[in-house]
N, C-alpha and C positions, 0 to 999 in steps of 0.2 A: 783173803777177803778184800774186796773193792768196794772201797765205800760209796755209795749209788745217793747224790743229793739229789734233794725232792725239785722238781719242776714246776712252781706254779703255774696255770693257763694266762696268760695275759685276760686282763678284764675287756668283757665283753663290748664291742661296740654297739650302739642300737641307731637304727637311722634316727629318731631322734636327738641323739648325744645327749642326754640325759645319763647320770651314771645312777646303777641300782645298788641298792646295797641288802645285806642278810637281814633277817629280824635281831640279830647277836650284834650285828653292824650297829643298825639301830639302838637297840637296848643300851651300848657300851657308851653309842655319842650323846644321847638324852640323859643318862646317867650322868657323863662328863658335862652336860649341860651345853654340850656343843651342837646342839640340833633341835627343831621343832618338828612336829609331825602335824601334817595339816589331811584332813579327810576332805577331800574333792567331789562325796558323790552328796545324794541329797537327804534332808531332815528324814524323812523314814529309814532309809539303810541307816544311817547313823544313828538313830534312837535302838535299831537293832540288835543292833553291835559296833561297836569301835575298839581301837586302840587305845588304851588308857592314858588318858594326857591330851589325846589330840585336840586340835581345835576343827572345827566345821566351819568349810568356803565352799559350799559346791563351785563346781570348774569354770560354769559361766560366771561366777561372782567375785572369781580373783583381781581381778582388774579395779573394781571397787575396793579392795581390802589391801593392795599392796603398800599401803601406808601403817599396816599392821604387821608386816611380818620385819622380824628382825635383819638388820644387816651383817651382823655378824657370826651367823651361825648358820649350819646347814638347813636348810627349807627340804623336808621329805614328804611328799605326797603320797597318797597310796587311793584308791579306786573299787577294793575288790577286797 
């Protein structure tokens, strides 16, 4: 028997170069206190439903609020 190591895919590039991550990604780094999650879309979607914890910037509003988000920790956005 040959033992067969596993191959990860290289992560994915996006023409924005933004990196994505899992919900498990997410879950492990806001747990570690390593990440915020910020909601980008607007007061109705977000009164809908959200991610537990997030804070609300609609997209156009980040430019106002960047004196709010932390420098030390990863910024996760999400849309949908």
């Amino acid at each position: 028997h040959s033992q067969q190591k596993t191959q990860l895919a290289p992560e994915t590039t996006y023409a924005d170069g933004a990196r994505r991550v899992t919900i498990d990604e997410l879950d492990a780094l806001v747990k570690k206190n390593e990440a915020v999650v910020i909601d980008v879309r607007n007061q109705a979607s977000y009164d809908a439903g959200h991610i537990p914890g997030s804070k609300l910037i609609p997209a156009g509003e980040i430019q106002n609020h960047i004196n709010e988000l932390p420098r030390d920790k990863m910024i996760v956005t999400y849309c949908s």
